[in-house]
N, C-alpha and C positions, 0 to 999 in steps of 0.2 A: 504494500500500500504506500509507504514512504516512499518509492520509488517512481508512483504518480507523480508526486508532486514535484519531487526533483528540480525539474524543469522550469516550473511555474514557480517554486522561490527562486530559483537563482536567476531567472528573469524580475523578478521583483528586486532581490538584494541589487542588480548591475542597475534597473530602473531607478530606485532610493538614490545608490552612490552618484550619476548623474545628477539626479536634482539635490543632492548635499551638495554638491561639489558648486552649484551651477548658483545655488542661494550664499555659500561662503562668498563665493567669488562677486558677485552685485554687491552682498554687504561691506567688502574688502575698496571694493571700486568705488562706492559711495563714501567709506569714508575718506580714502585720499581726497576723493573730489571736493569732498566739501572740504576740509583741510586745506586744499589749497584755494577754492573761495574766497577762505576766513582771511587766508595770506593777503591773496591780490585784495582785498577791501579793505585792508587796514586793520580789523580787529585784531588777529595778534600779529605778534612779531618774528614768529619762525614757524616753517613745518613741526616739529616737534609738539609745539603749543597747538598750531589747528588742528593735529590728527587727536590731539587730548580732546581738545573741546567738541570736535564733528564725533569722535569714538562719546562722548557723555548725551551728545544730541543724540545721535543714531538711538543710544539704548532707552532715552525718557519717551523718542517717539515710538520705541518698539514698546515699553511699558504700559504705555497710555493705548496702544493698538489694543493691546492684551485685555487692559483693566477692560475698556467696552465692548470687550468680544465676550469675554466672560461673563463678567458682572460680577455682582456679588457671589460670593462662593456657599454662602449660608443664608439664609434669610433671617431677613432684619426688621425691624417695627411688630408693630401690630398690638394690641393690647388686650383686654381680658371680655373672651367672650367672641372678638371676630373674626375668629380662625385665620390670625396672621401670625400665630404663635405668643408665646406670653403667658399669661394665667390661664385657669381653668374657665 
């Protein structure tokens, strides 16, 4: 039976490594790019400092992606009696 599938993970496993490789590689190109942005506008004063700052953007916009894709992870409010959780 394992030997079904065989074929069909390791075309999935080569398909995954692709798009790992393909999403590293945009996130990598994006932050040079913005790095050097921050350079040619003035805001800081060497690559060094814009790959810090574009590497701190990239991740607050990847967080903020997250937090509204998710939402809250528990549910919150509600109070006693209308089944938002809370008291009996």
């Amino acid at each position: 039976m394992a030997e079904m599938f065989d074929g069909v993970l390791e075309w999935l496993g080569s398909a995954f490594t692709v798009i790992k490789e393909a999403v590293v590689g945009a996130v990598l190109w994006l932050i040079k790019a913005l790095g050097e942005f921050l350079v040619s506008i003035g805001v800081v004063d060497d690559m060094a400092s814009g790959v810090t700052v574009s590497t701190i953007i990239v991740l607050v916009v990847f967080l903020v992606i997250i937090g509204l894709t998710l939402g809250p992870i528990r549910p919150v409010g509600g109070g006693s009696g209308d089944g938002g959780g809370g008291g009996e």
